[in-house]
C-alpha positions, 0 to 999 in steps of 0.5 A: 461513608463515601470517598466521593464529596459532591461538589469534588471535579473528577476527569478520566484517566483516558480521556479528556471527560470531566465531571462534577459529583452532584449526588453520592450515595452513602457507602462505597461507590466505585467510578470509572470513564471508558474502563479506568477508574475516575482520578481527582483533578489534581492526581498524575495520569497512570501510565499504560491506561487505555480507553477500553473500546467496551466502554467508549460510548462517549459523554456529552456536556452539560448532560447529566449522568444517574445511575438506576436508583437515581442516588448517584448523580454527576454533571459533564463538564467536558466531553469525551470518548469513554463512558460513564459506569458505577461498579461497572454499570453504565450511567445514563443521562438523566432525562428532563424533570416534565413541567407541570400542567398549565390548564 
């Protein structure tokens, strides 16, 4: 089971972003912005914790993030400097769905 919830709001511990946790695969999922862990909205900011320039390509609002299988899904509620990443692997923005055909 996972630790995450949808519905729960994470922010960055090095930034200002701030997500919603859409979708959540079963089992253990490990979230982090720009290098550091995602912390809940409520917990103290850790100390000495600084945006790592690897992963500082920036989230953008209203955007949302997957990961490759497409089980993962979270929703940008405020932008900032670092990326997006589970276990380490960058999370992309998830394209819009193609409306159907109207012929």
């Amino acid at each position: 089971m996972s630790q995450y919830k949808p519905g729960s709001r994470l922010r960055s511990a090095v930034c200002t972003t701030e997500v919603v946790i859409i979708a959540v695969p079963a089992g253990e999922v490990t979230l982090s912005c720009g290098g550091a862990p995602l912390l809940a909205v409520g917990d103290t900011m850790p100390e000495g914790v600084t945006l790592d320039a690897d992963a500082a390509a920036g989230t953008l609002m209203g955007k949302r993030y997957t990961d490759d299988s497409g089980k993962l899904e979270l929703l940008c509620v405020k932008p900032g400097q670092g990326s997006l990443a589970s276990g380490g692997v960058a999370l992309v923005v998830k394209g819009a769905k193609p409306l159907p055909s109207s012929d």
